[in-house]
Phi, psi and omega in degrees: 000124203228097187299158205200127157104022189235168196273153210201183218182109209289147152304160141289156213242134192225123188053019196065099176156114194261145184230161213250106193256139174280013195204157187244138189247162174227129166262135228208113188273155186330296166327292166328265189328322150304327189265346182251000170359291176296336171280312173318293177334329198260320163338283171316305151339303185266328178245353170073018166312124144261165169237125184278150175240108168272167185208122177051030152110014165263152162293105217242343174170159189233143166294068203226142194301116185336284209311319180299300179278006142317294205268021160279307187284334186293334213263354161285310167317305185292313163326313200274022163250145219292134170087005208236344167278344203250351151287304174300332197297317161300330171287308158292348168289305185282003180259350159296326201248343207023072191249001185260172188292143098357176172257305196281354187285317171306314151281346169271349162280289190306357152285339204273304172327284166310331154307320178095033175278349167111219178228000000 
């Protein structure tokens, strides 16, 4: 689940590969953050905002919504298996170069295949 459609902010760039963080964060002290707790909670829920929580003016832990940290973690699984950067890496190069598929080009060889036309 990849959260989408919120205003956003580049990324660090990982493997030649640019990537998109989807949230807008609120920074916040340790103190705060005790007393205001049920609100930061409800913040994170509804708008998918983090909160950074600092301890002694550093940053000591974040607030982030399950679903945001489901797809933080898919997006590790999937990067960290053998072959899948150097697939993306490529893929932007050809889509850079405009050297990439249609969608429809792509489905009309895979309609010819399932027909039995070959490729």
């Amino acid at each position: 689940m990849v959260p989408g459609g919120r205003p956003g902010v580049s990324g660090p760039r990982w493997l030649g590969l640019r990537t998109r963080i989807w949230a807008m964060s609120t920074t916040t002290s340790l103190a705060n953050a005790k007393a205001r707790l049920s609100s930061f909670v409800e913040i994170v829920e509804t708008t998918h905002q983090r909160v950074i929580i600092t301890k002694n003016g550093e940053p000591a832990a974040v607030l982030i919504a399950p679903e945001d940290l489901e797809s933080l973690e898919e997006t590790i699984t999937w990067l960290s298996q053998d072959g899948i950067g150097a697939a993306l890496v490529a893929a932007e190069t050809s889509a850079a170069t405009g050297n990439a598929k249609t969608s429809d080009g792509v489905l009309g060889r895979l309609g010819k295949r399932l027909a039995g036309g070959g490729q």
